[in-house]
C-alpha positions in Angstrom: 147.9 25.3 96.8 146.7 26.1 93.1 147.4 29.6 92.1 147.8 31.5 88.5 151.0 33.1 88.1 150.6 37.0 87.7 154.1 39.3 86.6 156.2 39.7 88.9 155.8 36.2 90.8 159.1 33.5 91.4 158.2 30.2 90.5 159.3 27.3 91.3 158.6 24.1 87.8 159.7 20.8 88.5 158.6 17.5 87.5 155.0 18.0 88.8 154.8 21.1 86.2 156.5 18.9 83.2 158.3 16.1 82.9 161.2 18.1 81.0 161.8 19.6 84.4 163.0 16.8 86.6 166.1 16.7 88.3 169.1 19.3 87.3 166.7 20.7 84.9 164.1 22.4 87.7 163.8 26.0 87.1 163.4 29.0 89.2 161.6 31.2 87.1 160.4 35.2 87.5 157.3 35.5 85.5 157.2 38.0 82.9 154.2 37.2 80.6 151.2 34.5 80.7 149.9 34.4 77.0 146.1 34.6 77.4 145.7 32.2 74.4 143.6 29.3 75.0 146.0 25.4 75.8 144.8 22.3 77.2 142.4 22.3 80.6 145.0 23.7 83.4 147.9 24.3 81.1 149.7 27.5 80.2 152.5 29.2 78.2 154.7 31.4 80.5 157.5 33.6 79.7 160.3 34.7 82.4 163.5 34.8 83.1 165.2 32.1 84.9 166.8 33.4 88.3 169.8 31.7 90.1 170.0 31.2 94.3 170.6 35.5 94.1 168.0 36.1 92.2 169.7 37.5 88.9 168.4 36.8 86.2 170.4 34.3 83.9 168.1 33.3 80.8 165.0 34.2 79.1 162.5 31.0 78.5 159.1 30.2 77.4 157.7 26.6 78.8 154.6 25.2 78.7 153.7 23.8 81.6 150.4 22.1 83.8 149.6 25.2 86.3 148.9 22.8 89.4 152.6 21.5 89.2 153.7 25.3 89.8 155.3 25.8 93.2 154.7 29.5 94.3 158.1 31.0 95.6 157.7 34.9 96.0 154.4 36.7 95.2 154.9 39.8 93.1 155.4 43.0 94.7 151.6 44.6 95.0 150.9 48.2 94.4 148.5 50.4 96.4 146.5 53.1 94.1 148.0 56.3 94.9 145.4 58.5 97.6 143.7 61.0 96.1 145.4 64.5 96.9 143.3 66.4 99.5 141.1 68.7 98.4 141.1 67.7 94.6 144.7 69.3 94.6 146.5 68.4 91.1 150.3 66.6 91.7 152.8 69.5 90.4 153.2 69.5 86.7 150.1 67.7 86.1 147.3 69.7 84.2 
C-alpha cells in the first residue's frame, strides 16, 4: 500500500525504506514534518520522533528515505471542522 506520510502518522522504516534501517536499526517513527523540497523520484526527507513499544517518544531524527518502503502503523488523528453554531450565533468571547 503506497501512502504519503502526513503529521501525526507512526511509521514503520526498515530495510525496504533504506538500507541504513535493517535489522536492530528499524525505526518506529511519529511524523512531525515532511520537507516539501524537491529529492529523487519517490524519495523524501521526514522529521519525527522515534517512539518505543509505548509509544514515548525517545529521539528526534531526520532520515531520508524511498516512500514505497514506509510501512504505515497508525494514521494521524483526523479532525472534523467545527459545525457552524445555529443561527449564525458567535462562540462566547469571540467578536
Amino acid at each position: 500500500m503506497n501512502f504519503t506520510p502526513v503529521p501525526g502518522d507512526v511509521i514503520g522504516v526498515g530495510s525496504a525504506a533504506s538500507v541504513q534501517f535493517r535489522g536492530e536499526r528499524k525505526l518506529t517513527l511519529r511524523v512531525v514534518a515532511v520537507d516539501s523540497r524537491p529529492t529523487y523520484y519517490g524519495f523524501a526527507w521526514i522529521t519525527g520522533y522515534v517512539v518505543d513499544r509505548a509509544g514515548v517518544a525517545t529521539d528526534k531524527r531526520e532520515v531520508y528515505v524511498q516512500v514505497a518502503g514506509l510501512v504505515l502503523l497508525q494514521p494521524a488523528r483526523r479532525t472534523r471542522s467545527a459545525a457552524p453554531l445555529p443561527g449564525g450565533a458567535r462562540s462566547a468571547g469571540v467578536r
